[in-house]
SEDREN-397343 format. One record per residue (C-alpha): residue in one letter; x, y, z. Coordinates in steps of 0.2 Angstrom, whole numbers, plus 5000, padded with zeros to 4 digits. Example, Ala and Ser with C-alpha at 12.3 -4.5 7.8 and 13.67 -1.06 7.14 Angstrom:
BEGIN
A506249785039
S506849955036
***
This chain:
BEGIN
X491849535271
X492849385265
X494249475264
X494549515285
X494249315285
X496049305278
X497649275291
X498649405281
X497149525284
X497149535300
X499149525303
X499049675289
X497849785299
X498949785318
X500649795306
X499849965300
X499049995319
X501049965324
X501550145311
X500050245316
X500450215334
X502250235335
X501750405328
X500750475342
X501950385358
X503650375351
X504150225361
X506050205365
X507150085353
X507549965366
X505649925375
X505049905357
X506249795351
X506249695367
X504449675364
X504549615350
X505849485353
X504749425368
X503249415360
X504249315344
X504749205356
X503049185367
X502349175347
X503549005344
X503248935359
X501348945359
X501448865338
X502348685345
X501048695362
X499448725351
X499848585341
X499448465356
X498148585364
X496948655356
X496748795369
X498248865364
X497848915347
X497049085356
X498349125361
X499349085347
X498149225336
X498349345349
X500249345349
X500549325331
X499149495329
X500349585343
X501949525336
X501149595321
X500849765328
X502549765337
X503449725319
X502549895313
X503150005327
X504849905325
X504849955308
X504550145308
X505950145323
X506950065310
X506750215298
X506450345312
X508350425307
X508550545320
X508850415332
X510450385323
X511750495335
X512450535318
X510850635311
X511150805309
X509650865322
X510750775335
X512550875331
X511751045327
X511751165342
X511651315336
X510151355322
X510551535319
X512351525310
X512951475293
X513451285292
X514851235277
X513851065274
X514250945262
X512650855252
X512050745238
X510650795227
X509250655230
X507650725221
X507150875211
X505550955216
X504351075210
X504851255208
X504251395217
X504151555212
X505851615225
X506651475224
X507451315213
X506951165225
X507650995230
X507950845243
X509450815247
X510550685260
X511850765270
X513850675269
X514450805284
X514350955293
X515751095297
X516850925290
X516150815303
X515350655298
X513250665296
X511650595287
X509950635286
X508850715273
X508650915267
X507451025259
X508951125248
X508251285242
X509351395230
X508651575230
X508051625211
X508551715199
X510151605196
X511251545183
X511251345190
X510451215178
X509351115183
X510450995197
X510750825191
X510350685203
X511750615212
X512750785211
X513750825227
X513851005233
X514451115244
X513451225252
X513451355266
X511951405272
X510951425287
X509951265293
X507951285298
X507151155307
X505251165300
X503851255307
X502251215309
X500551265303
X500651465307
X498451485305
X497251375310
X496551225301
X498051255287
X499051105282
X500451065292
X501851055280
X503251045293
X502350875302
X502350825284
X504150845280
X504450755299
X503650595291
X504750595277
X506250605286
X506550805282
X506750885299
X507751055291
X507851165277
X509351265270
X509251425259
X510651475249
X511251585235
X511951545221
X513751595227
X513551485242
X513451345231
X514951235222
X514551085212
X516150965218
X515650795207
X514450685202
X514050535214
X513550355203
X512350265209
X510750165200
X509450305204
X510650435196
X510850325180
X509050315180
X508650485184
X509850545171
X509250415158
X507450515161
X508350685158
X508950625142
X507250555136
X506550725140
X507850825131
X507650725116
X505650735116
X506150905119
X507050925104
X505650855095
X504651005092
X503250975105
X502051085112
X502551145129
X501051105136
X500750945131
X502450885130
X502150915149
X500650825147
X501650665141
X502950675152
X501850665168
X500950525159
X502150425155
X503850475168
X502750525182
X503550705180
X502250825185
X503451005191
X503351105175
X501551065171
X500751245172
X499251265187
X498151285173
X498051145166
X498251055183
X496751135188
X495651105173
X496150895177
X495850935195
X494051015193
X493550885179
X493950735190
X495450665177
X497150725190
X497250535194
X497950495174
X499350645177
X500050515191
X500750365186
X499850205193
X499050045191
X498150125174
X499750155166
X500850005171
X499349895166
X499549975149
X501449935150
X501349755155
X499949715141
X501349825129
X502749715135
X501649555136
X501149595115
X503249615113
X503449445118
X502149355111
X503249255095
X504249175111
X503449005112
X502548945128
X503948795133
X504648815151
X506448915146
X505549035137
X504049055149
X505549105164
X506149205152
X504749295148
X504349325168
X506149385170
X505749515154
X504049555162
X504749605181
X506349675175
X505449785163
X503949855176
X505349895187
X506649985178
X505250085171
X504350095189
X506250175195
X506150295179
X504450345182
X505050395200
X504450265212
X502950355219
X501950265232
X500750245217
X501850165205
X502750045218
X500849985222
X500549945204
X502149875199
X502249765215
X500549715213
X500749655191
X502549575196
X501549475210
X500149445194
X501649405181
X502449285193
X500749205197
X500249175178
X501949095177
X501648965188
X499948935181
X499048965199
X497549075202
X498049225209
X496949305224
X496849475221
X496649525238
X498049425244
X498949515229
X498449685235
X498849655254
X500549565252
X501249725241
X500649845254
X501449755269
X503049705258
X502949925250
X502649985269
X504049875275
X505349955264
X504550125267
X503350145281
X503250345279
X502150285262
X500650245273
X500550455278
X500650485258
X499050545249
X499450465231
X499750295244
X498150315253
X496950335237
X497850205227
X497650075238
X495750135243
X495350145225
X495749995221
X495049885233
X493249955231
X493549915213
X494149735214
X492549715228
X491149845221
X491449845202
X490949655199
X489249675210
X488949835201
X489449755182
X488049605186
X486649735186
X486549745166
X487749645154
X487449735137
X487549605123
X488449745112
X490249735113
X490449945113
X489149985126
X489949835137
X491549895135
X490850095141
X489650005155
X491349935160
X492050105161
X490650185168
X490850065181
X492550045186
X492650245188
X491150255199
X491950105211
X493650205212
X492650365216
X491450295229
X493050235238
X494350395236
X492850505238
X492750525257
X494550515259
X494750665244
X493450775251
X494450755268
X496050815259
X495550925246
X493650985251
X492950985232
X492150845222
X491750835202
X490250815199
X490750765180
X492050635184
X491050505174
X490750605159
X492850655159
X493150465161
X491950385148
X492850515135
X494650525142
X495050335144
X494850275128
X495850415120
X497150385133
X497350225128
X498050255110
X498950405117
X500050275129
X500350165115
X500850305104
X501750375119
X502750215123
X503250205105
X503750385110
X504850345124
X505750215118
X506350305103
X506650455111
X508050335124
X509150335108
X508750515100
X507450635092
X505650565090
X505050555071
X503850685066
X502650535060
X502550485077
X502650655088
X501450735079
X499850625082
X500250625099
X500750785100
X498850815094
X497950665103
X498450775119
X497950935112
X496150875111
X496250745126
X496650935135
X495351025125
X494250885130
X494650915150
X494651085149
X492851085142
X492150975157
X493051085168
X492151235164
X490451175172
X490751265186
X489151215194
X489651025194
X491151055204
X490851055226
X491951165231
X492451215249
X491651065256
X491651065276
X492150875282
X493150835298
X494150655303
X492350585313
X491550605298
X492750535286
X492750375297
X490850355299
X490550375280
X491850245276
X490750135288
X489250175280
X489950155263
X490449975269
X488949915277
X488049985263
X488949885250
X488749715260
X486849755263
X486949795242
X487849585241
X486849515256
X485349585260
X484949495276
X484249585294
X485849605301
X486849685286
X485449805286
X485749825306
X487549875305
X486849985287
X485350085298
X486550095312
X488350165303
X486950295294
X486250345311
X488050385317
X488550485303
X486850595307
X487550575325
X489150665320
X488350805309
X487150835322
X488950845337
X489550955324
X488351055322
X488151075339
X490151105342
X489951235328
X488551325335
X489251335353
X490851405350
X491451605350
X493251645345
X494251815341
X495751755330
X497251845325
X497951785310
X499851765306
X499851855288
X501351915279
X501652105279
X499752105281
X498652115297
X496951985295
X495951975312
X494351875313
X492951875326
X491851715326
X490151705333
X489251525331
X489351475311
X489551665308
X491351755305
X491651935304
X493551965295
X494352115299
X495852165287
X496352285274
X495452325258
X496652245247
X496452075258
X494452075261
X494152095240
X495251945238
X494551855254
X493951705245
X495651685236
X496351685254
X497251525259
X497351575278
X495351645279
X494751485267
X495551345276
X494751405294
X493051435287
X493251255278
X493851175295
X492551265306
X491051225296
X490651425295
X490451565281
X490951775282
X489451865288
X490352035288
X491952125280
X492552245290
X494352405287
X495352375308
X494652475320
X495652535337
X494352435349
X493452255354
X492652215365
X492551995366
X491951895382
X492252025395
X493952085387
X494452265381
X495752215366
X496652375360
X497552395342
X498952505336
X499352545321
X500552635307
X499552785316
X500252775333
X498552845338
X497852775356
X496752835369
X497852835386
X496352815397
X496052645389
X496852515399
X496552365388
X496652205394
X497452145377
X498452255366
X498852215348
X500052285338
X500152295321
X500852385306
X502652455313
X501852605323
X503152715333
X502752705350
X503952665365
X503152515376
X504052545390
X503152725391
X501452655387
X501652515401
X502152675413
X500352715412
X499552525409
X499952355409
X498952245400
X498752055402
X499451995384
X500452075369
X500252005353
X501352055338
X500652015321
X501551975303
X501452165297
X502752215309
X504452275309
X505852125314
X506752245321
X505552345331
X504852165336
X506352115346
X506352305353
X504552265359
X504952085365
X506352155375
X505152265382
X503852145388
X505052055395
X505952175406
X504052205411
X503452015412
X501852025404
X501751875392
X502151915374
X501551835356
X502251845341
X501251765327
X503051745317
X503551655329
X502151535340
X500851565326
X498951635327
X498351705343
X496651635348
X495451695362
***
């Protein structure tokens, strides 16, 4: 690969090795930025030495790759801000009383269906000076409108500092948050809420320009949904698009056109590019035309949000506009690797982000795979050259975001190439019409001349979707596929591609032998699967779910209501997923199991036990009335697990219990599933 030949690559690849790390060990501020100032120094004084000895250049690469890496781990310390002793996690003592906390509206996010949602930055807490970022949550139904960015509040509420995954295998939502800097929650009613001014700043114009543009397409008589639909097109505003529709896109392989990327601001510089096109060529109007070109991507880049994916593609066509301005061939590569360091530099968080992580995947395979796979047949026919472009394009971008979005999401559409082929053209004229759209709609309401083509250009793009989404047998659902596998397939989807450009002995070496690993890696799976027994109690809300694995095979224990909505069950789905099994039985909650030598008892609404039992484990769940203390009179057993269906208040009786009596106590609300 040509491209690890480049300097930049390599210096790219440790300053990414620098955020991953920094991760995982946390180093402290002060050995990290020592490091770095040695290894800067050690980097300069080996540059002037390996101009006079070549021996010298070594170790001039090796410092300059570590500096590299130290620059990285500089960086996320740089933007770690709970190391700043002003951070709220570092002032806040007590977690459990209300907080009078002044804050600034930052983001507004999707709804759910408790509570109006938003990040926020906090000014101060209880009047003392703080900062860092929030997850506000204002409890529904209430009478606030839709927050405007930039709005200052005040708020009392109760801070939460996130939690992690409660059942196995689930995403971790709270180590999520973590990397973007949210390390709390606050939930507040309405009446614990004052709006106390606006704050002006260049997001807040822009976010409020957006909210106009929206209320005027909304005064335009538009369909919901596809008003919706435009919206997330072409402002990267996906909240009030109904799950639906979202899933018809999903499960016909089209999702990546709802979110605003390189697609979309390629469509916008070849707009703004045809605008300009009666300026003349001479040198004033060619700088004036760049300035038009960058200034234009960005401002709409800030109005469509700056998702990771549209600060990719903007930084990446303002590198492409700057280079056709100075008349110098533009390596794309270079292109690609200089936004992600400059994008990761102002943001390193963005390298942990989904939308980040496809963009940049997708992309590369179709700037390296694309042109091998377009040299296979060049159709003389204009048409069929432009769908075999297409057809092309889409399978490059899909053989390179495939592993990584079976990892993430474990399904695959079949059908992407169909939605595609059909899809992209129409979506074409519907940016065109769109943009004309949008800019109208900045000053007021959108002519029915133009809102109603596009109004109706949507309805049959999402007819269109819809349709290839109702193959049902085309979409891979539920698809089992763990990190060692997602990095193997990525190496034999490498080696592949180079055996595919080169085929010599040794590309088809490295091919046979990144295939034989995958194979390795089922097979350990496999293996892992097969050798491992587990009896699970889940953390379920007002429910009780226990689950008793042997090898591949699960047996789910729970009440009716749960096991006929099993597969619907986000808890049961995600650990068969992650644990390569599949439900064997479905079973009602007995009183007794028996698993590796252990007697578990379980109580339940009933209050109903054997008193000659003495169980080794004792679970209770569905608020029984019993009295622990007069139980443990006659038994003690090793471990006490309290599931979600219980009682708070008879929880903190029981705990109290188990603690007078010292035998270890697990409540699922509070430490998670109990595994044995």
């Amino acid at each position: 690969m040509k491209i690890l030949q480049f300097p930049l690559a390599k210096i790219s690849i440790a300053f990414i090795l620098g955020i991953v790390s920094f991760q995982f060990f946390k180093p402290h501020p002060n050995w990290v930025f020592g490091g770095l100032l040695f290894c800067l120094l050690l980097l300069l004084l080996s540059h002037f030495i390996s101009k006079t000895k070549d021996s010298f250049k070594i170790i001039f690469g090796v410092t300059a790759l570590l500096s590299s890496f130290l620059l990285g781990v500089s960086t996320s310390v740089i933007h770690k801000e709970n190391y700043n002793p002003l951070h709220y996690t570092n002032q806040i003592e007590d977690y459990e009383t209300p907080h009078f906390i002044q804050l600034v509206i930052n983001e507004k996010l999707k709804n759910t269906q408790k509570n109006s949602r938003y990040i926020a930055t906090i000014k101060s807490i209880d009047k003392h000076q703080s900062l860092g970022k929030i997850m506000l949550n204002i409890k529904k139904p209430n009478q606030i409108d839709s927050l405007k960015i930039g709005a200052e509040l005040n708020v009392v509420g109760i801070l939460y500092k996130n939690r992690g995954s409660f059942n196995p295998n689930q995403f971790d939502y709270g180590k999520y948050l973590e990397k973007q800097n949210i390390y709390a929650q606050v939930y507040a009613y309405e009446n614990q809420i004052k709006l106390i001014g606006n704050e002006e700043t260049i997001w807040s114009r822009f976010s409020n320009f957006r909210t106009k543009i929206i209320r005027n397409l909304e005064l335009s008589d538009f369909k919901t949904e596809e008003l919706n639909i435009l919206i997330a097109l072409l402002l990267g505003q996906q909240q009030d698009i109904s799950p639906e529709i979202l899933k018809d896109y999903q499960y016909a392989g089209a999702v990546h056109i709802l979110s605003v990327s390189g697609l979309h601001v390629g469509f916008i510089l070849m707009f703004i590019t045809f605008l300009l096109k009666p300026l003349s060529n001479s040198k004033r109007n060619s700088l004036l035309k760049l300035i038009i070109i960058v200034v234009s991507l960005w401002t709409y880049g800030i109005l469509a949000g700056l998702s990771p994916s549209v600060v990719r593609s903007v930084t990446m066509f303002s590198f492409v506009a700057v280079g056709t301005h100075l008349r110098r061939t533009v390596n794309i590569f270079h292109t690609l690797l200089v936004s992600m360091l400059l994008i990761l530099l102002w943001k390193p968080s963005f390298l942990f982000d989904i939308g980040f992580q496809l963009s940049y995947l997708a992309l590369f395979f179709i700037l390296w795979l694309q042109p091998m796979l377009s040299e296979i047949w060049e159709p003389k026919n204009k048409i069929t050259h432009y769908f075999w472009e297409i057809i092309t394009v889409s399978f490059s971008a899909q053989i390179g975001a495939m592993p990584l979005s079976i990892y993430y999401f474990h399904q695959f559409p079949g059908l992407f190439f169909v939605t595609n082929l059909i899809v992209l053209p129409l979506l074409g004229i519907i940016m065109v019409i769109g943009l004309i759209a949008i800019v109208i709609a900045s000053f007021g309401k959108v002519p029915l001349i133009v809102a109603q083509p596009l109004e109706y250009l949507i309805e049959i793009m999402n007819f269109i979707i819809h349709w290839v989404a109702t193959f049902d047998n085309f979409i891979i659902k539920n698809i089992s596929f763990n990190k060692e596998m997602l990095f193997v397939s990525y190496l034999a989807i490498i080696f592949s591609i180079l055996w595919f450009k080169k085929r010599d002995f040794k590309t088809l070496l490295l091919t046979l032998i990144s295939i034989v690993m995958l194979q390795f890696v089922f097979i350990y799976t496999k293996f892992k699967t097969e050798n491992t027994d587990e009896f699970i109690v889940f953390n379920a809300k007002k429910h009780s779910i226990i689950t008793e694995r042997k090898k591949d095979l699960i047996t789910v224990y729970s009440n009716d209501s749960i096991l006929e909505n099993i597969d619907n069950n986000l808890a049961i789905q995600s650990y068969l997923i992650g644990n390569f099994c599949k439900i064997e039985e479905k079973k009602n909650i007995g009183n007794l199991f028996y698993f590796k030598n252990k007697k578990i008892l379980i109580i339940d609404s009933s209050s109903v036990y054997l008193e000659k039992t003495k169980p080794d484990i004792l679970i209770v769940i569905n608020s029984p009335k019993i009295n622990l203390l007069r139980i443990f009179k006659k038994w003690k057993p090793e471990q006490v697990v309290i599931d979600g269906s219980n009682y708070k208040s008879y929880v903190r009786l029981w705990e109290a219990t188990c603690r007078k009596e010292k035998i270890p106590f697990h409540n699922t609300n509070e430490k998670g599933f109990y595994k044995l």
